[in-house]
C-alpha positions as CSV (number, residue, x, y, z in Angstrom):
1,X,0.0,0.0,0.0
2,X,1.6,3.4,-0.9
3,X,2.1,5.7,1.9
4,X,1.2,9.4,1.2
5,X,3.6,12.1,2.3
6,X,1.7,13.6,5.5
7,X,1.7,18.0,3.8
8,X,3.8,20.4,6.4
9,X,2.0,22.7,8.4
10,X,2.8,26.1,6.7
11,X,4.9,28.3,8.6
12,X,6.0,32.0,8.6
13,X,8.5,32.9,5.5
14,X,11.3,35.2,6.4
15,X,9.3,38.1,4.7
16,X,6.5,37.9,6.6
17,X,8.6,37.4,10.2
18,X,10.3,40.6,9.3
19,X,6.7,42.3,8.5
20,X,5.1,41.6,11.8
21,X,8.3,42.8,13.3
22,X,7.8,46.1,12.0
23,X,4.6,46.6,12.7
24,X,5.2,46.0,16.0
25,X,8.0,48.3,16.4
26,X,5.6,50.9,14.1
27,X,2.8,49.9,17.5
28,X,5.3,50.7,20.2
29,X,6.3,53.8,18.1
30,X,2.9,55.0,18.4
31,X,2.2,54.1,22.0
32,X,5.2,54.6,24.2
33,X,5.1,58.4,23.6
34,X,1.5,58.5,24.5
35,X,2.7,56.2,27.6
36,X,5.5,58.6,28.5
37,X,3.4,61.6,28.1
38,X,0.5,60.5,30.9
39,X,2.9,58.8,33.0
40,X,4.7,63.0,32.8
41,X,1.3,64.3,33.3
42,X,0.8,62.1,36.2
43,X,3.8,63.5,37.8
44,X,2.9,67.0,37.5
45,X,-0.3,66.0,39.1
46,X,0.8,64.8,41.7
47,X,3.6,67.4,42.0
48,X,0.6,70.0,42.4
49,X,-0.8,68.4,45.1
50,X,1.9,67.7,46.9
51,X,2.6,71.6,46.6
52,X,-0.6,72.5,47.6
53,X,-1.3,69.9,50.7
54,X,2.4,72.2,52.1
55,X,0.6,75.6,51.0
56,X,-2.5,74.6,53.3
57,X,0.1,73.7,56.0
58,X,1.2,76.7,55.9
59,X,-2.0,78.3,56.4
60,X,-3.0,76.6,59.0
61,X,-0.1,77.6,60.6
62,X,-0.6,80.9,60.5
63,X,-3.9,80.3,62.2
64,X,-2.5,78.8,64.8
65,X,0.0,81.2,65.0
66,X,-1.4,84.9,65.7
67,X,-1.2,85.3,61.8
68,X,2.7,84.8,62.0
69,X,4.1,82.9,59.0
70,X,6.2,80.0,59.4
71,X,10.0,80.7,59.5
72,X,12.1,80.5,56.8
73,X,15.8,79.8,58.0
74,X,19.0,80.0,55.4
75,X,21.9,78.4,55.0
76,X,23.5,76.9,57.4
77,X,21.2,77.5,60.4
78,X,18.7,75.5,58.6
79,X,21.0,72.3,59.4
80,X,20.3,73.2,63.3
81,X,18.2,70.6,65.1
82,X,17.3,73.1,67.7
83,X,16.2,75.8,65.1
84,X,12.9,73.1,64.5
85,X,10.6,75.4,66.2
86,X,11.3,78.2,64.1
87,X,11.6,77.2,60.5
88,X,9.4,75.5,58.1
89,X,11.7,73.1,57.3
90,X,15.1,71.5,58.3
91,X,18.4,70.2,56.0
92,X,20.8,71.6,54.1
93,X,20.6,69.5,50.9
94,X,23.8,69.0,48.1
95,X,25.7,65.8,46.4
96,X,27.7,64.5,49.5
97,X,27.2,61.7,52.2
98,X,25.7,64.6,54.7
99,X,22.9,62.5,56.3
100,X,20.7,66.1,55.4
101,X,20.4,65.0,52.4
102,X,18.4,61.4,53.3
103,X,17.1,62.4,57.3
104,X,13.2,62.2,57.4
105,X,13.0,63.6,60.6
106,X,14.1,67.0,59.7
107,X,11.2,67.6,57.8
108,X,8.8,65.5,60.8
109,X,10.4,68.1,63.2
110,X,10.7,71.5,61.7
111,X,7.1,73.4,62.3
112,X,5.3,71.8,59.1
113,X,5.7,68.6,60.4
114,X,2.5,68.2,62.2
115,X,0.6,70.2,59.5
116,X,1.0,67.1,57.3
117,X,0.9,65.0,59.5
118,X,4.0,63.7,59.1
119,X,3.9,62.6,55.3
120,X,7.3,63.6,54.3
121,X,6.4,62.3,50.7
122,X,4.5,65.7,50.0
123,X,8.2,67.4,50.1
124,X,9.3,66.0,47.2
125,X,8.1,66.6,43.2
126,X,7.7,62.9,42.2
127,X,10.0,64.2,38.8
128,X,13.0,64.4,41.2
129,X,15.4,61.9,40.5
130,X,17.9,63.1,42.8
131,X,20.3,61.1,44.5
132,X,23.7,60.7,47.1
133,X,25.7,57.8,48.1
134,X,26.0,57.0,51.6
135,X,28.0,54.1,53.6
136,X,28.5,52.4,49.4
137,X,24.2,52.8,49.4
138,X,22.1,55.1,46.6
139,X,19.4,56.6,48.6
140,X,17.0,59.5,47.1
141,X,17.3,62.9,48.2
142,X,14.1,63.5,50.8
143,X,12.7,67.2,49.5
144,X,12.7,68.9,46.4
145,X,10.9,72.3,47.6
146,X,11.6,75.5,48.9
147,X,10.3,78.6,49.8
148,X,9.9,82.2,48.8
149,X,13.0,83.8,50.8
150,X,10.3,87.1,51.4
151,X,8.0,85.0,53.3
152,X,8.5,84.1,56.7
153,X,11.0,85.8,59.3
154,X,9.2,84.5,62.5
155,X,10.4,86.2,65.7
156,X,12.7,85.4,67.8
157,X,15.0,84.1,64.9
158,X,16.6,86.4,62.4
159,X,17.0,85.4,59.1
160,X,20.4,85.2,57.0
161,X,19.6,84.3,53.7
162,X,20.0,86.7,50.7
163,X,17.2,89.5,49.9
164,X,17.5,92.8,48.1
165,X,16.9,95.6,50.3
166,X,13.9,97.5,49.7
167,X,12.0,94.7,49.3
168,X,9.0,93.8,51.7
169,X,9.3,90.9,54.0
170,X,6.3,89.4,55.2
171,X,6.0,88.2,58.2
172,X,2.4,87.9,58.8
173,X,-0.7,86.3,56.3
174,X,-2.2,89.7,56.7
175,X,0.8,91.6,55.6
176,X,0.2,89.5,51.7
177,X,-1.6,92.8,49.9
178,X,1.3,93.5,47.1
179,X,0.9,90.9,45.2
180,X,-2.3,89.8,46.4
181,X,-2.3,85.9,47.8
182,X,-3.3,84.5,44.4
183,X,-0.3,86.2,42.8
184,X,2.1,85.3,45.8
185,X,4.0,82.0,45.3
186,X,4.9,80.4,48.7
187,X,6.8,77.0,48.1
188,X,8.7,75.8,44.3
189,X,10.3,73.3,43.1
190,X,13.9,73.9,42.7
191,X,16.6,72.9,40.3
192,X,18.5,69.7,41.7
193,X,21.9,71.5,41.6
194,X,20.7,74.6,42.7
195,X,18.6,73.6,46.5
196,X,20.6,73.4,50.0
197,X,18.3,75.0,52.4
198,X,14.8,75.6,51.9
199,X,15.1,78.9,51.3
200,X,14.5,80.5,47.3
201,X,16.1,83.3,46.5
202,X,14.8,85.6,44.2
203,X,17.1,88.8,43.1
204,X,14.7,91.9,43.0
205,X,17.5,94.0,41.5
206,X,15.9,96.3,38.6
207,X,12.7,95.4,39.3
208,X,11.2,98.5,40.5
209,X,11.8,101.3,38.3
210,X,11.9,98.6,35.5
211,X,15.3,97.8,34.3
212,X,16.1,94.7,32.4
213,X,19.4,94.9,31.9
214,X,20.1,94.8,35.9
215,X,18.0,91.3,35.9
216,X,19.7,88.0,37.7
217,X,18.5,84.8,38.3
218,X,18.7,84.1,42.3
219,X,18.3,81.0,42.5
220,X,17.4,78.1,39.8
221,X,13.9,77.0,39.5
222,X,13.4,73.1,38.6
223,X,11.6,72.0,35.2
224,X,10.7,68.8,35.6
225,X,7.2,68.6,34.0
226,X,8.1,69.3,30.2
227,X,10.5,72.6,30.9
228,X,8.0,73.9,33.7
229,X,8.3,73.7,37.4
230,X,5.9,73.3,40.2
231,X,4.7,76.3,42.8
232,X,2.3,76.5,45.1
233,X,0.4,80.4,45.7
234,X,-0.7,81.9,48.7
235,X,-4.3,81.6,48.2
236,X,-3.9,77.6,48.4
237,X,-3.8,76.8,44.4
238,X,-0.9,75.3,42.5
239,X,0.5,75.2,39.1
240,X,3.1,74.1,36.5
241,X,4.4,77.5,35.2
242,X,6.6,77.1,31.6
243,X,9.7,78.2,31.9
244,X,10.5,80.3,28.5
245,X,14.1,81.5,28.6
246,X,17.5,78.2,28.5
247,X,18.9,80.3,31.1
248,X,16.1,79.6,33.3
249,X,17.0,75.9,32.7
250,X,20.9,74.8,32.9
251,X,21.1,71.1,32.6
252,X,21.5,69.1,35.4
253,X,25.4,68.2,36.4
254,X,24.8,66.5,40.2
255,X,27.1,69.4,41.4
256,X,26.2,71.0,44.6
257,X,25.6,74.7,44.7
258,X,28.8,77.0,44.9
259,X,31.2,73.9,44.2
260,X,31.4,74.8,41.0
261,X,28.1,74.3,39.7
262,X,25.2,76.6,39.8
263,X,25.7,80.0,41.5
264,X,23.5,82.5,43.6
265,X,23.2,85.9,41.5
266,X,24.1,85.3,38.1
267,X,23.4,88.3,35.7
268,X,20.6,87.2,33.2
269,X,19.5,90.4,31.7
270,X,15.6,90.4,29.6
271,X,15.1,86.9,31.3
272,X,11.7,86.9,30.9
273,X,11.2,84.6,33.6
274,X,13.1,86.3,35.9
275,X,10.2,88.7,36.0
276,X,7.5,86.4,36.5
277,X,9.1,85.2,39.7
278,X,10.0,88.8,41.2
279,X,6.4,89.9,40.1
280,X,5.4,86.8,42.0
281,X,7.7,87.5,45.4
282,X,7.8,91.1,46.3
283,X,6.9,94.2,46.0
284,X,9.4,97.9,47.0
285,X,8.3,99.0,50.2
286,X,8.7,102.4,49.4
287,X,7.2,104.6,46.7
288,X,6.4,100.9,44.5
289,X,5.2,101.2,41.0
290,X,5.0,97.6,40.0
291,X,2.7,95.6,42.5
């Protein structure tokens, strides 16, 4: 009896392996920048509410407080355990193994603490990728924020961080006419190589009579939700405000500020969003024409 040859199965050909390749890679073309774009958008949501849950904190604080704003202590007083009751925040944050830069409890302590009951996540824009080595371990840097250096001298604590004369400091919610509290920014994201303390400083020079050319960047704003950064107003809203100008925006080098990095003060005349943040911060306290 003659045995028939069982047919093969038919199989893909080479061509048509390599066609539903491509289409594949044509698929994740297509999707993973839609992908990347909510999981971005996600971020900045979450960025803005982690902004505004702090801006509340700091309202309530003042209600606690006789109207009194929470403190806002510079430089190297900020890395003070026993300056917790007067400043909102504690650490002095840069690229080295100082334990600032990972310690928890110096933002549980400092007067905010309790506002937030003691969820330390809100202190940091989920965008921040930050980072330091310590004991041969990569651990994330524990706040991204900081506030408006005009806001926040709470007696008995003088403050030593930079401000242009001139300029009103308020001390008190009350005292928040010029701008108004839905033009006043409170807390910001800033620039991973430009943050230490939690203390932003914005340059008011030319300001008030208008002068451009006498502009400077204080110090560096982040932009981690597509070239914009995160800020939290007065009034209790938040936003992601575009930064326009590449000066605004140096890339990120992982070097601390003033170690040859970033620097406090840098001339960055027209910058036009230079002016949105001193529009944003002060206002003269004599004879103003620009509120």
């Amino acid at each position: 009896m003659n045995m028939r040859t069982r047919p093969r199965s038919p199989g893909f050909t080479l061509i048509e392996l390599l066609v539903v390749i491509a289409i594949i890679a044509i698929l994740a073309g297509m999707l993973l920048p839609a992908l990347s774009k909510a999981k971005s958008k996600a971020h900045q949501i979450n960025c803005m509410n982690n902004s505004r849950q702090l801006s509340l904190a700091w309202r309530m604080f003042a209600d606690d407080n006789n109207d009194y704003l929470p403190g806002n202590i510079a430089s190297t007083s900020s890395d003070d355990i026993g300056n917790a009751p007067y400043t909102w925040v504690l650490g002095l944050l840069d690229y080295s193994a100082n334990p600032s830069n990972t310690n928890l409890n110096f933002l549980r302590m400092a007067q905010l603490g309790n506002y937030v009951g003691k969820n330390v996540a809100i202190f940091k824009c989920p965008g921040d990728r930050s980072a330091v080595t310590i004991n041969g371990v990569v651990r994330p840097r524990v706040r991204s924020l900081s506030m408006n250096g005009y806001l926040g001298e709470f007696p008995p604590m003088s403050n030593n961080g930079i401000r242009t004369s001139g300029y009103k400091v308020y001390q008190k919610f009350a005292h928040i006419t010029f701008p108004n509290p839905t033009k006043m920014w409170v807390f910001i994201d800033e620039h991973e190589d430009s943050i230490n303390d939690g203390y932003f400083v914005t340059m008011m020079n030319g300001y008030d009579p208008v002068n451009p050319g006498a502009w400077s960047t204080g110090n560096f704003p982040a932009s981690y939700h597509n070239g914009g950064g995160g800020l939290a107003f007065a009034d209790g809203h938040s936003e992601v405000h575009k930064w326009l100008d590449p000066r605004t925006k140096p890339p990120v080098r992982g070097v601390s500020l003033g170690s040859g990095g970033l620097a406090t003060g840098v001339a960055s005349p027209g910058n036009p969003d230079v002016d949105w943040l001193m529009q944003r911060s002060s206002h003269k306290t004599t004879n103003p024409t620009r509120y």
